[in-house]
N, C-alpha and C positions, 0 to 999 in steps of 0.2 A: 064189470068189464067196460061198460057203458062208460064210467067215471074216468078210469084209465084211459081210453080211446080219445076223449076229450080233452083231457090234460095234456096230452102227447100235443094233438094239433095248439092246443095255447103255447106251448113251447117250440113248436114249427114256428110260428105265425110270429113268436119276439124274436126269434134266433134271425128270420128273415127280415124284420125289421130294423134289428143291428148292424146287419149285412148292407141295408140299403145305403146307395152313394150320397156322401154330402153333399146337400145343393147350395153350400155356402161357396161363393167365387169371387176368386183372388186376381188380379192384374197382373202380371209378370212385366217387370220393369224392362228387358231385355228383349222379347216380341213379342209386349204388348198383347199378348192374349191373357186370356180368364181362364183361372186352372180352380179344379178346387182344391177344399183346405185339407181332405185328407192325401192329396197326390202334388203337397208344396215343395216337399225333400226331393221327389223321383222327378219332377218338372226341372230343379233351380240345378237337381246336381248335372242335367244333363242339358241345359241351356245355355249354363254360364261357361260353359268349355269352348274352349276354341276348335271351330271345324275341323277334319282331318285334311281339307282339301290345303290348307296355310301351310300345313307345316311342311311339305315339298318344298314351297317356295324361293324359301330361305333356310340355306345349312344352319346358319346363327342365329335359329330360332331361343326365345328365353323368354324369361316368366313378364320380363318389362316387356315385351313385346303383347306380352297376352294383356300384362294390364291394359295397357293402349287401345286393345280390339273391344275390351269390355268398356272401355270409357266412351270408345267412339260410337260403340252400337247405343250408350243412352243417349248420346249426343244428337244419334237421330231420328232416336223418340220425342226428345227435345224441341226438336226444331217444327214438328207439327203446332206448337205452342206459342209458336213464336210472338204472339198478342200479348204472353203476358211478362213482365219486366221481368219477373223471378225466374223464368224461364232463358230468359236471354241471358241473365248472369249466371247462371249454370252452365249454359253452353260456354258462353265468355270463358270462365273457369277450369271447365274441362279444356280448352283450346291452349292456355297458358299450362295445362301441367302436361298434356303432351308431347307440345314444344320441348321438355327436358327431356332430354336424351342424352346425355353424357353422364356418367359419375364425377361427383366431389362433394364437399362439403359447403357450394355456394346453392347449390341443383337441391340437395336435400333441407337448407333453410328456405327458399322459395317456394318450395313443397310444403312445408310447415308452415309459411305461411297463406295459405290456399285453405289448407284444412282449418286454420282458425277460423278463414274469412266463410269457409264454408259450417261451421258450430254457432258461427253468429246469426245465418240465414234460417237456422234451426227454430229460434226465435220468434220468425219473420209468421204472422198469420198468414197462412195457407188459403189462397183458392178451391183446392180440390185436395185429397188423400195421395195422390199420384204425387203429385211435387213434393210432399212429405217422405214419400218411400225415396224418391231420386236421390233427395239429400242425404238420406239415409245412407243409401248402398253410394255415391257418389265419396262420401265422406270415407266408405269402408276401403277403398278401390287407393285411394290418394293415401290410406294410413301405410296398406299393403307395397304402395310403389314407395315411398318413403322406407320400408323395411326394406324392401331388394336394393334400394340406392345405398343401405349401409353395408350391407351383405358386400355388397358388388365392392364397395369402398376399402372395408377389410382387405378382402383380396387382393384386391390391387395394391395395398400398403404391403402386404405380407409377399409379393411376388417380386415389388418392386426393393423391399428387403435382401428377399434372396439374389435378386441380380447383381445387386451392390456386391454383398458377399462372396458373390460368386467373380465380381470383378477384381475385388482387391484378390481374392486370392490366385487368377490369372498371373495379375501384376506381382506379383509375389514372386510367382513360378517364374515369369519371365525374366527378373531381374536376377533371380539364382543361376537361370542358366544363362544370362551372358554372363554371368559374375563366371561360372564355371569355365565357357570358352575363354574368357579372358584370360584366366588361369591357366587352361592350356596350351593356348600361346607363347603364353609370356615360357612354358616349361618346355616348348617346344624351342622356341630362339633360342633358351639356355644350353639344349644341347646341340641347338645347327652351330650356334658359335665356337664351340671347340673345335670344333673340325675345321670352319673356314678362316679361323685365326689368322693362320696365316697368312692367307691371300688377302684378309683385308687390310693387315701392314704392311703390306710391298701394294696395293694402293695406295693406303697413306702416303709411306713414303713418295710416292712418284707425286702427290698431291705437296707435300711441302716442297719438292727441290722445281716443281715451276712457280710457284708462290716466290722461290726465292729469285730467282731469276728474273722473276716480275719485279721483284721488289728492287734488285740490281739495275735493272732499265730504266724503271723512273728514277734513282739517286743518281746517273749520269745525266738523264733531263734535266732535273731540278738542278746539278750543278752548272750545268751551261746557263741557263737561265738566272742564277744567281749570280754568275760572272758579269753577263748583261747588267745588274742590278747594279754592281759593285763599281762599274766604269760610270752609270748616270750618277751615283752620290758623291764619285771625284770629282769631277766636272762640277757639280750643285756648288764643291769646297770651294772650287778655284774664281769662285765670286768674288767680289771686290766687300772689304770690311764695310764699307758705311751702309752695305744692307743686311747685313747683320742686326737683328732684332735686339739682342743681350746687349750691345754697346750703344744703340740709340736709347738706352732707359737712363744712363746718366746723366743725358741732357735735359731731363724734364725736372723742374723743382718736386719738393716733396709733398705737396697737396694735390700734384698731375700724377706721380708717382705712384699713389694706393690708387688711383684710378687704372693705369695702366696694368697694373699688378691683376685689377679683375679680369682687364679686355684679355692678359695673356692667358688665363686661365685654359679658356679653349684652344689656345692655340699650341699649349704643350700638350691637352690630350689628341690634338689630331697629330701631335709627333708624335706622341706614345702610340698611338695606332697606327702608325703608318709604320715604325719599328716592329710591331706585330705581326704587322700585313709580311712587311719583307723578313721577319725571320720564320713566325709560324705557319702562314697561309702558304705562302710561295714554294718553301721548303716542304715536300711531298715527304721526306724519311723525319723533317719534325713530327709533323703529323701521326707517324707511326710510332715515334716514341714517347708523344703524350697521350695515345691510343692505350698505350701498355702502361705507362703512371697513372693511368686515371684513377681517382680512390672508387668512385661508383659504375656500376655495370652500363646506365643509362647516359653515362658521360662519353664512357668509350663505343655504346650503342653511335651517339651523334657523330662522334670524330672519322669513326669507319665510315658512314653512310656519307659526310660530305666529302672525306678524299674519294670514295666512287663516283661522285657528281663531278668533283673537280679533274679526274681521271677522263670522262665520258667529254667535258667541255673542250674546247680549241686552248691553247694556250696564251695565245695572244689577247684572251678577253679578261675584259676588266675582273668577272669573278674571279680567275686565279689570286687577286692580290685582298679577297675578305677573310679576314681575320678570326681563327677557329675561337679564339677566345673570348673575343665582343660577342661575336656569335651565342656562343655557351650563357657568356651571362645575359642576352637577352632573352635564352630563351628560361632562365634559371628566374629571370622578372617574371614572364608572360607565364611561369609554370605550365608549362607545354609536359603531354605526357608524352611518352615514348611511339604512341602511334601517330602522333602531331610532329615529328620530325623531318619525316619524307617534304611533307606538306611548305614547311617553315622555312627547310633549307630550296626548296625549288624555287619559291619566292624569290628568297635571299640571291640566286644566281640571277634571277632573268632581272630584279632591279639591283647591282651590286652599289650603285651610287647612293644609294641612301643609308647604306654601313661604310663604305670609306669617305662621305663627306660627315657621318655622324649626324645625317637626318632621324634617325630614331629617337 
């Protein structure tokens, strides 16, 4: 019994010496205290967490946010150190990854390149075990924010995805139903139009027969005013021959003769324009009815817009007598568009001398 009673306490006495705590102690990079080595799991899983008192602070709390509390607490283990260069460029390092706070793919190769620069430091002979461990968990920290910065990246690609999607098919929508209203419109005037059929031809009508009327008042203007015309070019006749142009050409020999022949050149186009002036310009019912011969839309666009001009002017001014057809073909040179016409012919009225002297 003796034997047994003894045995028992030898196996007391190892069972309590396995039991006993390890006196081997470790540094905790994060508060710097000495923990031992069998309490490294239950110390790190409850050190490296972020306070409960943060997370109030900010609704927008996230895992980048926790990296940053972890980097900044070695940072101020760090700065006890400050004597030694490797220590400075730890801090240095941690300050530059930080500073990123935004996602993309410029933020996460800056990051990578931090963690090279921190693999190379790895290298670096160590002063003490502590700088050893920084780089260590330093290096772990920067791999982890590198991962959330692609995470976060994803996301943002894939949301910014669906908003596109989500926009054309807006645009879609929208374009169907104006396309629709439109449609309804157009099926609605189809049937207001039978019914107001009527009334809207007996406005017509009352619309052509003052048009005509109008049109009757200026061909009794225009006739007076061509009477007028008709008495200055008899008068012009009852000139005495020897100024007559045509008869003074037989007096020059035939070498003065092809000279003269160029100098009359201009002088029968400003007759032929001044016969223009007083049949087409002057004459307000001409106008109208090379308005209605015109072969193009843009001819007879010009011819209506300048009889409105010359409608609107006094009579007695020199624009009554420019010519719709010099007109036409300068502006058929200068290829003037049809919204360049307003523009062209107001010119034309306020200088008329420089279309009936053939300044152009």
């Amino acid at each position: 019994m003796s034997y047994f009673n003894s045995l028992k306490q030898k196996c007391k006495t190892s069972s309590h010496a396995e039991e006993e705590p390890s006196q081997l102690l470790i540094p905790c990079m994060n508060c710097q205290e000495y923990i031992r080595f069998n309490q490294i799991n239950q110390h790190s899983f409850i050190c490296t967490q972020v306070a409960q008192d943060i997370d109030h602070i900010d609704k927008t709390y996230s895992l980048l946010e926790e990296n940053h509390y972890k980097l900044q607490k070695i940072r101020m283990c760090l700065m006890e150190k400050q004597n030694n260069t490797l220590a400075l460029r730890l801090i240095r390092i941690i300050e530059l990854v930080v500073q990123i706070s935004t996602i993309g793919k410029v933020e996460i190769a800056c990051c990578q390149t931090y963690q090279a620069e921190i693999i190379q430091l790895k290298y670096i002979p160590k002063s003490s075990l502590n700088l050893s461990l920084y780089i260590e968990r330093i290096q772990v920290l920067i791999e982890q924010k590198i991962q959330i910065l692609n995470d976060d990246l994803e996301i943002k690609q894939e949301l910014e995805y669906k908003q596109s999607s989500q926009n054309k098919f807006k645009q879609l929508m929208t374009q169907e139903s104006q396309s629709n209203q439109y449609s309804n419109k157009l099926y609605c005037l189809s049937a207001d139009q039978k019914d107001n059929y009527g009334e809207s031809k007996e406005h017509l009508f009352e619309k052509l027969n003052n048009k005509i009327q109008e049109c009757n008042n200026l061909k009794m203007e225009s006739q007076h005013y061509n009477n007028g015309l008709i008495n200055k070019n008899l008068q012009k006749r009852k000139s005495p021959k020897w100024m007559n142009a045509e008869q003074v050409e037989v007096l020059f020999p035939r070498q003065q003769h092809k000279i003269m022949i160029s100098q009359q050149i201009p002088m029968k186009l400003n007759g032929k324009s001044e016969i223009l002036t007083n049949m087409s310009t002057s004459d307000i019912g001409f106008l109208e009815e090379q308005s209605r011969k015109c072969e193009s839309q843009g001819q007879r666009l010009f011819y209506s817009k300048l009889l409105k001009l010359k409608l609107q002017i006094s009579k007695q001014s020199q624009a009554q007598k420019l010519s719709a057809v010099i007109l036409w073909d300068e502006v058929q040179k200068l290829k003037l568009s049809c919204e360049e016409f307003d523009k062209f012919l107001k010119a034309a009225i306020r200088n008329p001398e420089k279309y009936l002297n053939n300044q152009f």
